[in-house]
C-alpha positions as CSV (number, residue, x, y, z in Angstrom):
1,X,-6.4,-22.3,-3.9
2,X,-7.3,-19.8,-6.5
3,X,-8.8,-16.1,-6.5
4,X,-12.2,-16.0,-8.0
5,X,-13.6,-12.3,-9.0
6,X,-16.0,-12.6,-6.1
7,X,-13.1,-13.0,-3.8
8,X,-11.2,-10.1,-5.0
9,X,-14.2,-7.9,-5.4
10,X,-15.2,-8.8,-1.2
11,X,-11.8,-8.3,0.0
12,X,-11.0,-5.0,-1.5
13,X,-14.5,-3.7,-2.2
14,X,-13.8,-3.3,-6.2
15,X,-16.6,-2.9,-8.9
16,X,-15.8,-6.1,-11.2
17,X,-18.3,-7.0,-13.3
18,X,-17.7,-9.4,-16.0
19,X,-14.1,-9.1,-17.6
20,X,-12.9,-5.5,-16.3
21,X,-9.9,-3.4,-16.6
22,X,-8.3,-3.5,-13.8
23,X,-5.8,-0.1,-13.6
24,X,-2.3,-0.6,-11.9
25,X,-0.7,2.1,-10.2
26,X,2.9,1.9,-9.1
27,X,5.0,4.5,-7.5
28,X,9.1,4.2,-6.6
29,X,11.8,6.5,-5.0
30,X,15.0,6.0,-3.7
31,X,17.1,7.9,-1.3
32,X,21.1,7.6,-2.0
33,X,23.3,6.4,0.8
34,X,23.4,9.9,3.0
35,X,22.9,7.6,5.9
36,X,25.8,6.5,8.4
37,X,26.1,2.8,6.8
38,X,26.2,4.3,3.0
39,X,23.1,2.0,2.0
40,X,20.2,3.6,0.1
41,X,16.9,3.4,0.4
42,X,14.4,2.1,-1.8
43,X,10.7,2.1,-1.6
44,X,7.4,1.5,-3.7
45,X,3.9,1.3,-3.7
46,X,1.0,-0.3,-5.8
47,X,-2.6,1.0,-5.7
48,X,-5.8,-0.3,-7.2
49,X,-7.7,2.4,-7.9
50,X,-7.6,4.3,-4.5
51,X,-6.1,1.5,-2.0
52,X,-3.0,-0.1,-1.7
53,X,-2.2,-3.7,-2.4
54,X,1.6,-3.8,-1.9
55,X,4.3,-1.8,-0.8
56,X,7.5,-2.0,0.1
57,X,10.8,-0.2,2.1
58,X,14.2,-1.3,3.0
59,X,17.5,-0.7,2.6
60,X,19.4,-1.5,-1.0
61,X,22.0,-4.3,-0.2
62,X,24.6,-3.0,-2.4
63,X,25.8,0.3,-1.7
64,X,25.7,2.8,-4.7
65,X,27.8,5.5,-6.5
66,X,25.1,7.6,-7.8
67,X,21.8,8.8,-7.3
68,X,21.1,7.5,-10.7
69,X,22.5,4.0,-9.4
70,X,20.3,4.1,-6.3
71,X,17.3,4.8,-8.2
72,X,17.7,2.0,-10.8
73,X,18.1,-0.5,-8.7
74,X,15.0,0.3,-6.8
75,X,13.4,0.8,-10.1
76,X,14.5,-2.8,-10.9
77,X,13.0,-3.9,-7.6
78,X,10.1,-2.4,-8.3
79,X,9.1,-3.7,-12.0
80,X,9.9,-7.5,-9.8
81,X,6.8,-6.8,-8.3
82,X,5.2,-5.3,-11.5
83,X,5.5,-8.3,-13.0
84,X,4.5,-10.3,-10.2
85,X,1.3,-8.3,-9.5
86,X,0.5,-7.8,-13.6
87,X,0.5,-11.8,-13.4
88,X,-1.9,-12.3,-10.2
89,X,-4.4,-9.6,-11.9
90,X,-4.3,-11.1,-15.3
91,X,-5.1,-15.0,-14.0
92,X,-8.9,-14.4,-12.4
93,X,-9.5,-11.0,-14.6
94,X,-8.5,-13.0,-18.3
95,X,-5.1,-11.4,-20.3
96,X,-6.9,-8.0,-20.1
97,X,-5.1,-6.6,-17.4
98,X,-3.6,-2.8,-18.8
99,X,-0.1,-2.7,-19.2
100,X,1.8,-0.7,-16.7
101,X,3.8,2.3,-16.4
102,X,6.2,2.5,-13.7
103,X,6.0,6.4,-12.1
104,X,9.4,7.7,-10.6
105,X,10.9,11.1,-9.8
106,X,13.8,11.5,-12.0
């Protein structure tokens, strides 16, 4: 079953009219492996304008070396979902999604 523009605009309240431009926001961090078991943690979130559509926190399953380690691989995990997300915009809103830029801390 596919999303229509009427469903997405019911279920999270957004002003589409016609073909918009729907805007993207992703945010990522990642803690390095301070804890007891030496795993980081990685976590990120995707907003639609001011509400969240997807988020996600768990521990990394490889243990890193860096901080710079940790936070690429939860970078990587991260622009996953990007692409995932950039793909179920683009299908009911045309290929006029807005490209998008992945916000981290370092």
């Amino acid at each position: 079953m596919s999303s229509s523009i009427s469903d997405l605009q019911r279920i999270y309240g957004l002003p589409l009219v016609g073909r918009p431009k729907i805007s993207l926001k992703d945010f990522f961090d990642a803690d390095w492996g301070t804890q007891k078991h030496w795993h980081s943690i990685s976590g990120y979130s995707y907003h639609i304008g001011h509400g969240e559509v997807s988020w996600s926190s768990k521990k990394q399953q490889i243990i890193a070396l860096s901080t710079v380690e940790s936070e690429y691989i939860a970078q990587a995990h991260a622009a996953k979902e990007a692409l995932w997300l950039h793909t179920f915009i683009a299908e009911p809103c045309g290929d006029d999604a807005q490209p998008l830029n992945i916000n981290c801390d370092n």
